[in-house]
Backbone bond lengths (Angstrom), bond angles and torsions (degrees), N, CA, C in turn:
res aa  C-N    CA-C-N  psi(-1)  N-CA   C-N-CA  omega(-1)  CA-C   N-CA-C  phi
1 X - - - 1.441 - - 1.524 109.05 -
2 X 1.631 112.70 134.85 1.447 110.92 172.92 1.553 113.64 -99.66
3 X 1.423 117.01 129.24 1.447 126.60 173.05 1.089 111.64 -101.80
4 X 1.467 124.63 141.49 1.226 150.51 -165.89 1.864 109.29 -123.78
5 X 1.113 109.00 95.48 1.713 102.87 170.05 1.503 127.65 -135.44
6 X 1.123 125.54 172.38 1.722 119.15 158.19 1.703 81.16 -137.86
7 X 1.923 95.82 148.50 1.352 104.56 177.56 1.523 93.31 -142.57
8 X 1.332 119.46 175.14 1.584 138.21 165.66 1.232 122.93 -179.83
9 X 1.424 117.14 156.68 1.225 136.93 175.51 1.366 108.25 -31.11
10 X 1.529 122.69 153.13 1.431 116.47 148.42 1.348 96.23 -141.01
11 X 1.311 109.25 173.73 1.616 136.12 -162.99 2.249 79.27 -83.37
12 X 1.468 109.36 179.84 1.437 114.52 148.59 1.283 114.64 -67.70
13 X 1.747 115.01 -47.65 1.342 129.64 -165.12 1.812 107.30 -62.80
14 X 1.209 80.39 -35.97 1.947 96.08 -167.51 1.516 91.33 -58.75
15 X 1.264 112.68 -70.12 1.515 118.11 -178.71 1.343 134.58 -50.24
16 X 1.303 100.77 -41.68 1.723 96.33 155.74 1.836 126.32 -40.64
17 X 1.309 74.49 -70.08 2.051 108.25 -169.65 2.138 95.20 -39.76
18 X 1.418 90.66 -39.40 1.584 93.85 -168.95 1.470 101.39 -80.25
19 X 1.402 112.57 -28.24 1.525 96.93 -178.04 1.743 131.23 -91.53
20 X 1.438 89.95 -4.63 2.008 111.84 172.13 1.812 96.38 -91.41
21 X 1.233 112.97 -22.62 1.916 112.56 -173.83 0.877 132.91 -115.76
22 X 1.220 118.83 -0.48 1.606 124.61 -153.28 1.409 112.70 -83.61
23 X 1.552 98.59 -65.20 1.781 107.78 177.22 1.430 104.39 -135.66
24 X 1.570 139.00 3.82 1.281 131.00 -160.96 1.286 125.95 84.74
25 X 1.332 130.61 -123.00 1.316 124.04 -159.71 1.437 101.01 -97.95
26 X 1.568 116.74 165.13 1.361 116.30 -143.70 1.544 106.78 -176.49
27 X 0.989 121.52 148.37 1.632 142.43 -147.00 1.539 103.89 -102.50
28 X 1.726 130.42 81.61 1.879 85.58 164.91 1.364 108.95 -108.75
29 X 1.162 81.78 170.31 1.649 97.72 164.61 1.502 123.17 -164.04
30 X 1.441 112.28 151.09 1.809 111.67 -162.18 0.995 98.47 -109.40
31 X 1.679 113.39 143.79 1.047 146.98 151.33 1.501 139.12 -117.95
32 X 1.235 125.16 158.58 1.251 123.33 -158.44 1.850 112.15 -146.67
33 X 1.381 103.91 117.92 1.653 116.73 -145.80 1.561 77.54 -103.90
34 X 1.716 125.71 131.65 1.283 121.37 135.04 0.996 112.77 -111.42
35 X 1.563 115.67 143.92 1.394 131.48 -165.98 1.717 94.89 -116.55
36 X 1.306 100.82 164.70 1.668 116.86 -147.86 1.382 83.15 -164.35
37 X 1.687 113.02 125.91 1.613 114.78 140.03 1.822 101.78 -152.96
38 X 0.808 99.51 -162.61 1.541 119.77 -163.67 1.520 95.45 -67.84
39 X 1.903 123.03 157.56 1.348 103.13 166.07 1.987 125.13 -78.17
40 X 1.028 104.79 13.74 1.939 97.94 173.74 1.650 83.04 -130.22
41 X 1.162 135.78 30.63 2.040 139.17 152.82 1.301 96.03 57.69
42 X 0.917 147.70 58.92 1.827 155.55 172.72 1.670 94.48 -72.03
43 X 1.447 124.70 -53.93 1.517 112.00 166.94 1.427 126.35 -55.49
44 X 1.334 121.59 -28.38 1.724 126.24 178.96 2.003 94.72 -75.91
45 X 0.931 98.87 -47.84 1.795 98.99 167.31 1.187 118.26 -12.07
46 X 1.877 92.56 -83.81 1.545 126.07 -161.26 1.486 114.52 -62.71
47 X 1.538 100.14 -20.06 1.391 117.70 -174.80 1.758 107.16 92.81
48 X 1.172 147.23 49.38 1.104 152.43 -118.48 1.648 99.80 175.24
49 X 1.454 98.34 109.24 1.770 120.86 -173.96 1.260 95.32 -106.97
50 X 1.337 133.63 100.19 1.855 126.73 111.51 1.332 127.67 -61.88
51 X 1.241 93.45 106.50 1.558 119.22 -175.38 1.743 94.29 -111.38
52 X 1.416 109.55 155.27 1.894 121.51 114.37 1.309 113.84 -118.01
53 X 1.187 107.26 147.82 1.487 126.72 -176.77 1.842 98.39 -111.96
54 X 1.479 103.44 117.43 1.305 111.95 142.22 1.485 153.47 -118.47
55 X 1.283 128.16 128.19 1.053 125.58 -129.31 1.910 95.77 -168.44
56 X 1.561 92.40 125.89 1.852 103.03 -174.85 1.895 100.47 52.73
57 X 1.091 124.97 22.59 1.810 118.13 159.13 1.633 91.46 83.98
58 X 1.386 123.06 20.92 1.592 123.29 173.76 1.840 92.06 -115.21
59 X 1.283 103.74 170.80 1.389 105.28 -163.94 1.852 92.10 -167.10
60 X 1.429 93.70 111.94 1.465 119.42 178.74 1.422 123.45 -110.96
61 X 1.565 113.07 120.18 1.922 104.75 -164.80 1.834 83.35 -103.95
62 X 1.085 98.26 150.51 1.809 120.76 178.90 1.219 113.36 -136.92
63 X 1.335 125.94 143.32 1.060 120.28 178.97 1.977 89.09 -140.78
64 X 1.590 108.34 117.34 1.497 126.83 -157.55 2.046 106.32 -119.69
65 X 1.387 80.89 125.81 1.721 72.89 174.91 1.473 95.92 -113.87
66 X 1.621 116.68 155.35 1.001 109.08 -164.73 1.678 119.06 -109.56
67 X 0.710 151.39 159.61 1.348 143.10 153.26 1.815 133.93 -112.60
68 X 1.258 115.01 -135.34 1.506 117.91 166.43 1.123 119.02 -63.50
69 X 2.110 99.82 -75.78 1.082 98.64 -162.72 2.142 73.79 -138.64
70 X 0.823 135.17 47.29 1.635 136.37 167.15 1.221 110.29 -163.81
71 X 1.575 128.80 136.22 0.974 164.29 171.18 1.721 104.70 -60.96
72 X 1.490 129.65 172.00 1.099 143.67 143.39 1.225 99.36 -155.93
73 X 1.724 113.27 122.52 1.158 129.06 173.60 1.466 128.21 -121.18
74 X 1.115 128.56 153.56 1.556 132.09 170.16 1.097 105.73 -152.38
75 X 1.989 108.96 114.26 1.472 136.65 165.21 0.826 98.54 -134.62
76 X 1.880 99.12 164.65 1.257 150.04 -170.83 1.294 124.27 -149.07
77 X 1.448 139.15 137.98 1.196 139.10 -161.08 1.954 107.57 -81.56
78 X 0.837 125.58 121.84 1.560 121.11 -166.56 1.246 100.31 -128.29
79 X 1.902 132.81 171.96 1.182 126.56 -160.06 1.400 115.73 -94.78
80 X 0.898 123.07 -2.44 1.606 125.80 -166.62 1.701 105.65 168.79
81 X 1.331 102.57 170.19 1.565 96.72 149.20 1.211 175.08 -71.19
82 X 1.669 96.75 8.37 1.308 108.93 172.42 1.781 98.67 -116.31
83 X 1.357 111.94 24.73 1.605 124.01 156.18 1.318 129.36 -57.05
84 X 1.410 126.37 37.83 1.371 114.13 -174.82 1.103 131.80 -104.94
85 X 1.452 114.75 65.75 1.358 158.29 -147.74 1.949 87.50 -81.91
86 X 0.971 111.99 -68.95 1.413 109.42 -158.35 1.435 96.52 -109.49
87 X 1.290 127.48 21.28 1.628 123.22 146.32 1.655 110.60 -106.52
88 X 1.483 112.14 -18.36 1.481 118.93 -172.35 1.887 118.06 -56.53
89 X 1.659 119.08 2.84 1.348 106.19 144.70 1.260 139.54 -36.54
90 X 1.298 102.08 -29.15 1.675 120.94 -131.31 1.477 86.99 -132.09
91 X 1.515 120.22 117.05 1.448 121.30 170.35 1.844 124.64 -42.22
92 X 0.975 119.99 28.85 1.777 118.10 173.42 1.109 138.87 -3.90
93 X 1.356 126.52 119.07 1.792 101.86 175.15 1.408 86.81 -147.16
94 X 1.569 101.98 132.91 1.849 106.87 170.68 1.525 92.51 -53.87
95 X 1.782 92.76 146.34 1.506 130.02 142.24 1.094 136.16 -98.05
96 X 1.186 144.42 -35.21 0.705 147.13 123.18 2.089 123.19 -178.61
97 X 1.207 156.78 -170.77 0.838 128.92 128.59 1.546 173.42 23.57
98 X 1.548 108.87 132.91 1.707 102.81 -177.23 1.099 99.91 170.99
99 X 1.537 107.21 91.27 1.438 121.07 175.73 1.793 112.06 -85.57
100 X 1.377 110.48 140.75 1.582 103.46 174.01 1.574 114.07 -121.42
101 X 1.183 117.46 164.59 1.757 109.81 163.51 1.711 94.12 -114.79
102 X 0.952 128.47 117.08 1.184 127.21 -179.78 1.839 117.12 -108.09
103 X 1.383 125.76 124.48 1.231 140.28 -155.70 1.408 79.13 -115.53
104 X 2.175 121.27 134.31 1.074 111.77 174.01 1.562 88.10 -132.89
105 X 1.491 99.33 164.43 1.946 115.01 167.21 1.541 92.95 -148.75
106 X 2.002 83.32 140.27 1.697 86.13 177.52 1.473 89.87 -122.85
107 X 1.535 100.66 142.86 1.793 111.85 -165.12 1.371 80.60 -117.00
108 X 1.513 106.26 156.80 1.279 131.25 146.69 1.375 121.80 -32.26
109 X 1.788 120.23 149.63 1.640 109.31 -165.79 1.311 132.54 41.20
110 X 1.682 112.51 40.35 1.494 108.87 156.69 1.268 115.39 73.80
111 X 1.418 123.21 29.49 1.282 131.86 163.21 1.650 103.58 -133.63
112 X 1.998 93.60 142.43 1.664 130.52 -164.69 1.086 87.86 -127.61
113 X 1.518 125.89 115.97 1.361 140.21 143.47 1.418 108.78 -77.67
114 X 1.627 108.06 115.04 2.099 101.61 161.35 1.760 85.05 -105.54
115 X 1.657 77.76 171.73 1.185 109.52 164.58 1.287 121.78 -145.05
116 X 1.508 135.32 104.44 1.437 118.20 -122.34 1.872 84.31 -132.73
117 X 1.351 96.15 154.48 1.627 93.47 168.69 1.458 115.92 -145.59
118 X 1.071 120.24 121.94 1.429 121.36 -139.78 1.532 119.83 -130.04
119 X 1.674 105.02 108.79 1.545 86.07 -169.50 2.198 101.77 -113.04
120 X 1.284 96.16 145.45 1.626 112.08 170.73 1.455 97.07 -132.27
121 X 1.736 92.56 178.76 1.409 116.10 -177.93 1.621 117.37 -19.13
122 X 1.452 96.84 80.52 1.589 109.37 -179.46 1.369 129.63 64.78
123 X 1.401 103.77 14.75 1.774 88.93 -178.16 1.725 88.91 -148.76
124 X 1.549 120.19 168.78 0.912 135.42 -178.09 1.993 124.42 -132.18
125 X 1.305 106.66 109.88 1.631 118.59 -170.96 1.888 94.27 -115.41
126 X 1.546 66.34 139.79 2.010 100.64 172.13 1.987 107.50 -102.48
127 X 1.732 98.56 146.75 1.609 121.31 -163.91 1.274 83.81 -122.86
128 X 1.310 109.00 161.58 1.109 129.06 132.49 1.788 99.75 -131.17
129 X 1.063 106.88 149.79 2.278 112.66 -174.37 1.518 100.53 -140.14
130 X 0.888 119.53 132.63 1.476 127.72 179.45 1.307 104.26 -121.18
131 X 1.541 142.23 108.72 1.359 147.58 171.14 1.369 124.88 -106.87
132 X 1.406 108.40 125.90 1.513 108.89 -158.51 1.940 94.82 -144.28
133 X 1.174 83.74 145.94 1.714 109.38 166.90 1.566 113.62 -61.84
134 X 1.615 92.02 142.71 1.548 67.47 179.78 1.415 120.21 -91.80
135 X 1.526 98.62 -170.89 1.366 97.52 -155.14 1.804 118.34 81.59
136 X 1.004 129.56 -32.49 1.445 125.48 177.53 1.544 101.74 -96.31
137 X 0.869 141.58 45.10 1.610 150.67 165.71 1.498 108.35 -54.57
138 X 1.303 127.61 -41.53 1.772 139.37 -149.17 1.835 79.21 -117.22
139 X 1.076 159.23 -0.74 1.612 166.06 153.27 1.590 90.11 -80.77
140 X 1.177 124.46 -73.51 1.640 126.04 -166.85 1.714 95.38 -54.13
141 X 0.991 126.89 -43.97 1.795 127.42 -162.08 1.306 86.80 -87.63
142 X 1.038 147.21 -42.19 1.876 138.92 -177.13 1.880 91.53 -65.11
143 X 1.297 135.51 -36.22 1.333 123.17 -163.09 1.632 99.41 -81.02
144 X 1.418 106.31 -36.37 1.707 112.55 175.54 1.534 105.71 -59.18
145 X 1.358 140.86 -43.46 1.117 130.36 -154.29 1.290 105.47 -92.69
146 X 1.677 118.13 -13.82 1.321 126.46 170.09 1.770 108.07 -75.22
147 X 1.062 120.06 -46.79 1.722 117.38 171.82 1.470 106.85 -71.14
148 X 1.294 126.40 -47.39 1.694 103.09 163.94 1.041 119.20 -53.75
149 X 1.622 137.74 -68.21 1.569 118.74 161.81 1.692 116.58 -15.79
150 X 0.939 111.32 -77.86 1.653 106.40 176.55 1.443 119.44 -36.82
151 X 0.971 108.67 -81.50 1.802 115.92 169.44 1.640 97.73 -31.18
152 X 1.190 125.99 -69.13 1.641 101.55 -173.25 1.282 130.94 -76.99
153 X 1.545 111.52 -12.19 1.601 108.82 162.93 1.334 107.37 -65.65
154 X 1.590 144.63 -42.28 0.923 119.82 -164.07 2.025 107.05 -112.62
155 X 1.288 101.62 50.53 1.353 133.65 163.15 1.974 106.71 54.85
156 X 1.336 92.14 45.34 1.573 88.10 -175.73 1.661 112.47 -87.74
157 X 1.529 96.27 -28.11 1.555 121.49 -163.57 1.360 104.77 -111.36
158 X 1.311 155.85 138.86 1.467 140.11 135.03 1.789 117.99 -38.76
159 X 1.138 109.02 -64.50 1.636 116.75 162.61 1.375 116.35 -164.68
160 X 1.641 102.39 172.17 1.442 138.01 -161.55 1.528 94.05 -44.05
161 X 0.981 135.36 -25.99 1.750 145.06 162.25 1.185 119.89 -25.46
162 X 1.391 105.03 -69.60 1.257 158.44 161.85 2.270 105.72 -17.09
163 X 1.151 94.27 -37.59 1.596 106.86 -163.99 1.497 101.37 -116.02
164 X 1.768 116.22 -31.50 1.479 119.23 173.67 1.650 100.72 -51.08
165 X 1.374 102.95 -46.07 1.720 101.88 -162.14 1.578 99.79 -91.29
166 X 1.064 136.57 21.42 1.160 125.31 160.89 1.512 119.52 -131.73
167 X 1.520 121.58 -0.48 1.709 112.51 119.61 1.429 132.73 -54.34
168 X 1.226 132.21 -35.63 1.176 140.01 -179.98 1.835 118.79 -64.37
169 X 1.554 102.27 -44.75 1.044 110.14 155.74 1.374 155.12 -116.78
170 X 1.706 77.45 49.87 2.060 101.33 -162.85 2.387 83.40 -93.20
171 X 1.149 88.65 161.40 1.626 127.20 166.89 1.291 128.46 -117.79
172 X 1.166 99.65 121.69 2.083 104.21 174.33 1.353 87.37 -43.94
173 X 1.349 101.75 169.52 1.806 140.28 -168.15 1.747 85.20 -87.55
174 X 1.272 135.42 -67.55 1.391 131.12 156.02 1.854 135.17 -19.76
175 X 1.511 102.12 -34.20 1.155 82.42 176.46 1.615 85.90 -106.80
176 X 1.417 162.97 -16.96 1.126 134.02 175.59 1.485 123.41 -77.40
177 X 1.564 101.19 -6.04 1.476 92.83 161.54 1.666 106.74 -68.29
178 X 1.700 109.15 -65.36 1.217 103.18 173.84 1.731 142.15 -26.35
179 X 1.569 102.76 -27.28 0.827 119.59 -159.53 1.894 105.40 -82.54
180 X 1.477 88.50 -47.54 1.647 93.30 169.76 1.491 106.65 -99.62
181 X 1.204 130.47 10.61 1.613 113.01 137.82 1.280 123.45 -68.65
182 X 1.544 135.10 -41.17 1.114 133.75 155.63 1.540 117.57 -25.05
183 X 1.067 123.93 -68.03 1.443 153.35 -113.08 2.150 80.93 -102.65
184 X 1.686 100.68 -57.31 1.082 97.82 -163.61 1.988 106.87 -72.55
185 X 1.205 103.19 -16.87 1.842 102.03 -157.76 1.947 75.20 -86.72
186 X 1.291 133.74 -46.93 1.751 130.07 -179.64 1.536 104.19 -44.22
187 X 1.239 131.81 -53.63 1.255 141.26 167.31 1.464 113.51 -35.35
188 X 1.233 127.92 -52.79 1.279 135.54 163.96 0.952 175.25 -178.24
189 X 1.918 71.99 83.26 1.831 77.79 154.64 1.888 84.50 -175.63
């Protein structure tokens, strides 16, 4: 399957404000990502997520390569979490965690706004993810320039700038776990 997204950081404040204003009423639901790679992470490397995702008491293993701005994925529904039936080529070892509360809107023309809030190894980061079909790429960037407008009318942002550079330098939910798994196992020891 090919995925299509733009994602970025948000403030707490940012994320709130967007989720009492944005479009109104709104869908959540939690999920919970375990991530799995090798013990010296040769898949976080390659750019390459073994995950299962659980979510509603179903439990989905993926194995995701990553790119710019699209995904390539291949899942399958497996029994639990120590199911790693169709990642089990590949030597595995949980890492740990990545629970989300995820707030969804489905817009017209094939665009899914989340708004995701996400806590791992002790700390907690705000999404915003915009998912679009392809072909609607310039629909997904008209919905971005509509939440930057917002964000800077009500003085969250200086300007629409402001959000260009923080798609550009947003990270899958995968590598910032990775990122502060690193960070935290260097710490100690």
């Amino acid at each position: 399957m090919l995925e299509f997204e733009k994602k970025m950081l948000l403030t707490k404040e940012e994320f709130l404000f967007l989720r009492e204003n944005l479009y109104g009423e709104n869908v959540c639901q939690q999920q919970t990502n375990y991530y799995y790679d090798t013990n010296d992470l040769s898949m976080n490397r390659q750019g390459i997520t073994c995950r299962i995702r659980e979510k509603n008491g179903r439990f989905i293993a993926t194995h995701k390569a990553h790119s710019t701005d699209r995904s390539i994925e291949k899942s399958m529904v497996v029994t639990g979490i120590s199911d790693l039936f169709p990642l089990s080529q590949i030597p595995l070892r949980l890492k740990g965690s990545l629970t989300t509360q995820r707030y969804r809107w489905y817009l017209e023309d094939g665009i899914t706004v989340f708004l995701d809030e996400n806590s791992y190894i002790e700390i907690t980061d705000y999404e915003l993810e915009i998912e679009y079909q392809e072909g609607k790429e310039s629909l997904a960037y008209l919905e971005i320039q509509r939440i930057a407008d917002l964000l800077s009318r009500y003085g969250f942002i200086h300007s629409a700038g402001e959000i260009v550079g923080r798609l550009i330098c947003s990270k899958s939910k995968s590598q910032r776990f990775f990122n502060r798994y690193t960070q935290v196992h260097a710490e100690s020891g």
